[in-house]
C-alpha positions in Angstrom: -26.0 -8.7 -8.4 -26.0 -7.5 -12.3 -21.8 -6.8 -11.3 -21.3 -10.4 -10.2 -19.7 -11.9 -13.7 -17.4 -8.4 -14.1 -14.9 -9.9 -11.4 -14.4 -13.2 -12.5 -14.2 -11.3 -16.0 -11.6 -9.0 -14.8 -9.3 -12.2 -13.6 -9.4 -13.8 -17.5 -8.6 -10.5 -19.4 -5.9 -10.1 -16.8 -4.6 -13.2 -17.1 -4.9 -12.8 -21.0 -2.8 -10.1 -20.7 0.3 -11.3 -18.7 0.0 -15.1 -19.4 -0.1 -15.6 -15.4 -1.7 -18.7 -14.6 -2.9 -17.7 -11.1 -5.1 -15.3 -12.7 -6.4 -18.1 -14.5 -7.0 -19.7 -11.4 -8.9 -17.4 -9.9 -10.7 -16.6 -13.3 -11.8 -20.2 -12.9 -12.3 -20.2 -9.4 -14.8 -17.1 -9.5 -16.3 -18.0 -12.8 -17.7 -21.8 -11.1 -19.3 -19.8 -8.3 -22.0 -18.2 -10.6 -23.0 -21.8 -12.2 -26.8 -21.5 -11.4 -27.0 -18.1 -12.9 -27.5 -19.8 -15.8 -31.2 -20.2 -14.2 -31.7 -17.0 -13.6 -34.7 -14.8 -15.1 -35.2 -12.3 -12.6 -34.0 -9.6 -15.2 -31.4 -8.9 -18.5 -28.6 -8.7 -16.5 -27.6 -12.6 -17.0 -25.9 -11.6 -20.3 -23.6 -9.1 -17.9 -23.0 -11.8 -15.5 -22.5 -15.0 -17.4 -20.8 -13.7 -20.7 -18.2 -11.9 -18.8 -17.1 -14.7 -17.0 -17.9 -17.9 -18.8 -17.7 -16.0 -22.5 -13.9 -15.6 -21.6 -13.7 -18.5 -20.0 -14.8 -20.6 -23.1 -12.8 -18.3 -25.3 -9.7 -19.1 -23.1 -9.3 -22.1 -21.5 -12.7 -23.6 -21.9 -14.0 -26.6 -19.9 -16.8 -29.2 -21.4 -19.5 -27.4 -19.2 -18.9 -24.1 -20.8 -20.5 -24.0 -23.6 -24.2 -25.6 -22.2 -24.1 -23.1 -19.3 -23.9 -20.1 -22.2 -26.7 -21.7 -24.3 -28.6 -22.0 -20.6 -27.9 -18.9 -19.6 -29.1 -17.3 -23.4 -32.3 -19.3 -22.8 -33.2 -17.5 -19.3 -32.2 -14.0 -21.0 -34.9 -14.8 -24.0 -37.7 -15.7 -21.0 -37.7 -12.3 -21.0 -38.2 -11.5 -24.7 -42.2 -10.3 -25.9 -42.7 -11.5 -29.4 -45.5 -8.9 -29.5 -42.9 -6.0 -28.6 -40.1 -7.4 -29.8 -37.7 -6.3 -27.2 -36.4 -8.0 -24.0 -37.6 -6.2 -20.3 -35.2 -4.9 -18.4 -36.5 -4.6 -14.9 -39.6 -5.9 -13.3 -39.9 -2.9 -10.6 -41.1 0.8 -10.8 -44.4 2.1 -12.3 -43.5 1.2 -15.8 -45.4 -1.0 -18.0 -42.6 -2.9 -19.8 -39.4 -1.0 -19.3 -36.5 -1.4 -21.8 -33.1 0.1 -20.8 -30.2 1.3 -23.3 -27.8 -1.7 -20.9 -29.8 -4.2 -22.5 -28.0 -3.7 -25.6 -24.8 -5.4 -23.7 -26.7 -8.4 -23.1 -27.2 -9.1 -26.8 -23.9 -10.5 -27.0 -25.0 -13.6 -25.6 -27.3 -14.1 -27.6 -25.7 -14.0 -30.7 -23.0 -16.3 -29.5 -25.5 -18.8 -28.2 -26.2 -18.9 -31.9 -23.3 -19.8 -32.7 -22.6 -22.0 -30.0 -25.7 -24.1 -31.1 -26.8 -24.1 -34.5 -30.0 -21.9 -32.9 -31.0 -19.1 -34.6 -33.7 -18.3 -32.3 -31.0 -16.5 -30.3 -29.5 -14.8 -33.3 -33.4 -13.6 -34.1 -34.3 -12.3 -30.6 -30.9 -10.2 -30.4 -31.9 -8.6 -34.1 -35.4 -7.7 -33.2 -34.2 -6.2 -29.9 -31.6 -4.3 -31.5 -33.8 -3.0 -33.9 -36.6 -2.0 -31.8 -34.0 0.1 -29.5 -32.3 1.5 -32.7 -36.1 2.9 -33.4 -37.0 4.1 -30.5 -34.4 5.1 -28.1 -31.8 7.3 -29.7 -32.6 11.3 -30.3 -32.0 13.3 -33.7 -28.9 14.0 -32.6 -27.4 10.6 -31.8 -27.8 10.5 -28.6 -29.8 8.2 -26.4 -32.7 7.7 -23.4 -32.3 6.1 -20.7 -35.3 4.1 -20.2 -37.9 3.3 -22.8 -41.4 2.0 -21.2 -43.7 0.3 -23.5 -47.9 -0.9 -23.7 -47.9 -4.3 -22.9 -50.8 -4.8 -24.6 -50.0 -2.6 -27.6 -46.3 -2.6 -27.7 -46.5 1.2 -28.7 -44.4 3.5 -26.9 -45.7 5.0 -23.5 -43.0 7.1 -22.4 -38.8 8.0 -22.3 -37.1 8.7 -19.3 -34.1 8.4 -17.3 -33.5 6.3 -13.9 -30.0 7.2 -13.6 -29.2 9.9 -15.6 -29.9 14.2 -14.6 -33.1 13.9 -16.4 -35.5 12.8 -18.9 -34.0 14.6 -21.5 -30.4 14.5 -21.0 -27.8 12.4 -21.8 -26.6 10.1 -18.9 -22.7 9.5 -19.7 -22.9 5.4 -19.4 -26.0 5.6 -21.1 -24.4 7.2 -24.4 -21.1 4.4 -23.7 -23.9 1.3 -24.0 -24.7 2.8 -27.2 -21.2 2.8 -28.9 -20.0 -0.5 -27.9 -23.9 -2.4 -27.9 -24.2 -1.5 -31.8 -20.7 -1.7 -32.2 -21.0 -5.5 -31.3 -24.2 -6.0 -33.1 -22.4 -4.7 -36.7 -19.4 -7.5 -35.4 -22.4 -10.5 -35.5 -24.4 -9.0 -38.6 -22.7 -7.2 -40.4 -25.8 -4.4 -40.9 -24.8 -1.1 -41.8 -27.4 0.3 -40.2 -25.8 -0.7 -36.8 -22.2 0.7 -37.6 -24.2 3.9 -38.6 -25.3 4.3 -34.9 -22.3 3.8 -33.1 -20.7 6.2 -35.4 -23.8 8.7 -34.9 -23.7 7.6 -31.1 -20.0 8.6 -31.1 -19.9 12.0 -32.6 -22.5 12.9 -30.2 -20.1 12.4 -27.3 -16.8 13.7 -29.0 -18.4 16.6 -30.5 -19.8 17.3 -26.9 -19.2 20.8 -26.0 -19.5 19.5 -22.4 -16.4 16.5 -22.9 -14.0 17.6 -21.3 -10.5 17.7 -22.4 -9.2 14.8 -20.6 -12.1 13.0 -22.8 -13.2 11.2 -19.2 -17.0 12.4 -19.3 -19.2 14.0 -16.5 -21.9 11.6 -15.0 -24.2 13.5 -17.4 -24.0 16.2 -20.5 -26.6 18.2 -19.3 -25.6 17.9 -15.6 -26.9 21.2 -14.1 -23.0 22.0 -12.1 -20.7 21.4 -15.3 -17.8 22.0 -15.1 -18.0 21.0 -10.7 -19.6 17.8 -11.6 -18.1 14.3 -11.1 -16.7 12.0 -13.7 -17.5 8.8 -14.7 -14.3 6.8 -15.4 -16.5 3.8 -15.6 -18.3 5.5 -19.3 -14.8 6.3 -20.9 -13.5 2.9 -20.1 -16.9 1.6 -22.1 -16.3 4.2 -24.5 -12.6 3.4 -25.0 -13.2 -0.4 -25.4 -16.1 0.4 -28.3 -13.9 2.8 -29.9 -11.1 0.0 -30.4 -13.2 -2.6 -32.1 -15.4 0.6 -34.2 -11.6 1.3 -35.4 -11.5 -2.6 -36.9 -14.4 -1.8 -39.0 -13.0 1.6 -40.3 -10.6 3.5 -42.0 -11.2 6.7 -40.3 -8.3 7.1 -37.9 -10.5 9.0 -35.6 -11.9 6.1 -33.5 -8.3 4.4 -31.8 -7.4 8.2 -31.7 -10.2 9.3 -29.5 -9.5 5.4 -27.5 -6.4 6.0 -27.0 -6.4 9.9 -25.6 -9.2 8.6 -23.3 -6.7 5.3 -22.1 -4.1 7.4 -21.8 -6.4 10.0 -19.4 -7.9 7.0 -17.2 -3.9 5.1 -16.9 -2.5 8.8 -15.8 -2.8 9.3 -11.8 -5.9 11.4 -11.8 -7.7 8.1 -12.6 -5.0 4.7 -12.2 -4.8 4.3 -8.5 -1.6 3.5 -6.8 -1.1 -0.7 -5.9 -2.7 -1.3 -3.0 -4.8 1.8 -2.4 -8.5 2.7 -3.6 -9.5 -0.7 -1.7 -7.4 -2.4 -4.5 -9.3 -1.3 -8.0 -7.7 -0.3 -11.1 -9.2 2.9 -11.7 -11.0 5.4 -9.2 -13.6 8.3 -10.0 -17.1 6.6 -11.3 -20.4 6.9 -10.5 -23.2 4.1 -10.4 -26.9 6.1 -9.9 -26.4 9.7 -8.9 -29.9 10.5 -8.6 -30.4 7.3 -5.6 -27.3 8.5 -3.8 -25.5 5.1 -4.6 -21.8 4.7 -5.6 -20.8 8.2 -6.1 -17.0 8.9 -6.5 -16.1 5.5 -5.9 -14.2 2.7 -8.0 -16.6 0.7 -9.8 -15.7 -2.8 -10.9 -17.5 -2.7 -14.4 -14.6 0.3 -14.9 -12.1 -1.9 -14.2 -13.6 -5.1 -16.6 -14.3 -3.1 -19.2 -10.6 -0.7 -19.0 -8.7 -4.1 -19.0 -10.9 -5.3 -22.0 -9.8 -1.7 -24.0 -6.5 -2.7 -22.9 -6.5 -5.8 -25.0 -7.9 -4.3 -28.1 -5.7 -1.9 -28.0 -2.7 -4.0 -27.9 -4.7 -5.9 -30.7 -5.1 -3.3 -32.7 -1.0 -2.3 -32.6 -0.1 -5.1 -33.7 -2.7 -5.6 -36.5 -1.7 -2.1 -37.3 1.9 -3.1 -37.4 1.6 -6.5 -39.2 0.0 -4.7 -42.0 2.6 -1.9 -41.8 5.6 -5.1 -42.2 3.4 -6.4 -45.0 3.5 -3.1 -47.4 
């Protein structure tokens, strides 16, 4: 499943964390099972599954296999790339014509590190034009993004924008808005264009200048959701959010960003959110929501909350001491 890398991911930010090798054990142990997912083409979630677990597992205590199963995996990811649309399909189900989601952003990261990885820049290029195409056609005036984007496969123009988990066409799914942040957050870290910092920045002040964000800064499932303020949460999009906001802060001076990260870490670590040890069948945070409209994973700990609040927990420990060091140095 698209989740499967996010446990094994969990293990190695834990174990960066505390140091605890039996984390790193298990990291490893969890991270081997997914080996021939470097095969896989069936859709763009490899980037979710392989990155999470062997990207941190290079990046902390690689092994000599690493690094090829990365470049593999990158090269099953751009199987699904159109040179003609320029953008990588998401799914290969529904009634769409060639359907590009804003999660594909997340899987970009792959890419650009497979460039790196091997002197390719094929990678690099794919990730670029996908990131460029999306930044075209998938956000709104007012920063704020579709779901799902289906294009001609012939043409390449756009056929239509919609929403597959989100309230509606028009509205703006919670996750959906947290993609955003931290996908062109990570492209500005690998190019450098302003033009992708500008987003995430646009991206952001839609969210935080919500009128519908509440105050706890943990967002509904939706901003348009018709029940607001009787409508769930989504701890799963703040923990995104949160973990974009730390590394937007890096490229920054505006204080803003670790401000708003750190209000919505200290919301999601408080007990409306941080389960108890050894309750809420053993995950870190409770309260998210997978697909609303299908009835699945509603109200429920999610573990793509838990990767990616464990992740803000890093960079946010990063950050205070970067903040500090230069603080010692003037």
């Amino acid at each position: 499943d698209w989740t499967s890398g996010f446990y094994p991911g969990s293990m190695w930010l834990a174990y960066e964390l505390t140091g605890d090798e039996a984390l790193a054990e298990e990291a490893r142990k969890y991270t081997n099972r997914l080996e021939d997912i470097q095969y896989y083409t069936g859709n763009h979630d490899i980037g979710f599954m392989m990155y999470c677990s062997y990207g941190n597992a290079l990046r902390l205590k690689p092994e000599p296999k690493d690094k090829e199963i990365l470049i593999n995996s990158s090269e099953s990811l751009c199987a699904r790339f159109s040179p003609e649309i320029g953008l990588i399909r998401s799914w290969d189900f529904g009634d769409w014509s060639y359907p590009v989601i804003i999660d594909n952003m997340m899987n970009l990261e792959i890419l650009f590190e497979a460039t790196s990885l091997s002197g390719d820049s094929t990678f690099y290029n794919m990730a670029v034009s996908h990131a460029d195409m999306t930044l075209k056609n998938h956000f709104r005036m007012d920063g704020s993004s579709y779901h799902v984007v289906d294009y001609d496969m012939r043409t390449g123009k756009v056929r239509s924008r919609c929403t597959a988990q989100g309230y509606s066409d028009e509205s703006a799914w919670a996750r959906g808005q947290a993609w955003g942040i931290y996908g062109y957050t990570m492209c500005y870290r690998y190019t450098r264009q302003l033009k992708y910092l500008e987003q995430a920045e646009a991206a952001y002040e839609f969210v935080c200048t919500h009128p519908n964000l509440p105050e706890d800064l943990i967002p509904y499932w939706d901003f348009d959701a018709v029940n607001i303020p009787h409508e769930l949460r989504d701890a799963s999009a703040a923990a995104i959010m949160a973990a974009a906001l730390y590394e937007l802060s890096m490229y920054s001076n505006k204080a803003k960003y670790k401000e708003t990260a750190d209000k919505v870490m200290h919301s999601l670590s408080s007990s409306d959110y941080r389960s108890k040890i050894g309750e809420n069948h053993n995950f870190l945070l409770m309260h998210s929501v997978g697909s609303y409209p299908h009835g699945n994973e509603i109200d429920v700990p999610l573990i793509y909350a838990d990767y990616y609040f464990l992740e803000a927990l890093k960079r946010k420990r990063d950050c205070d001491i970067e903040a500090k060091s230069k603080s010692v140095q003037k």
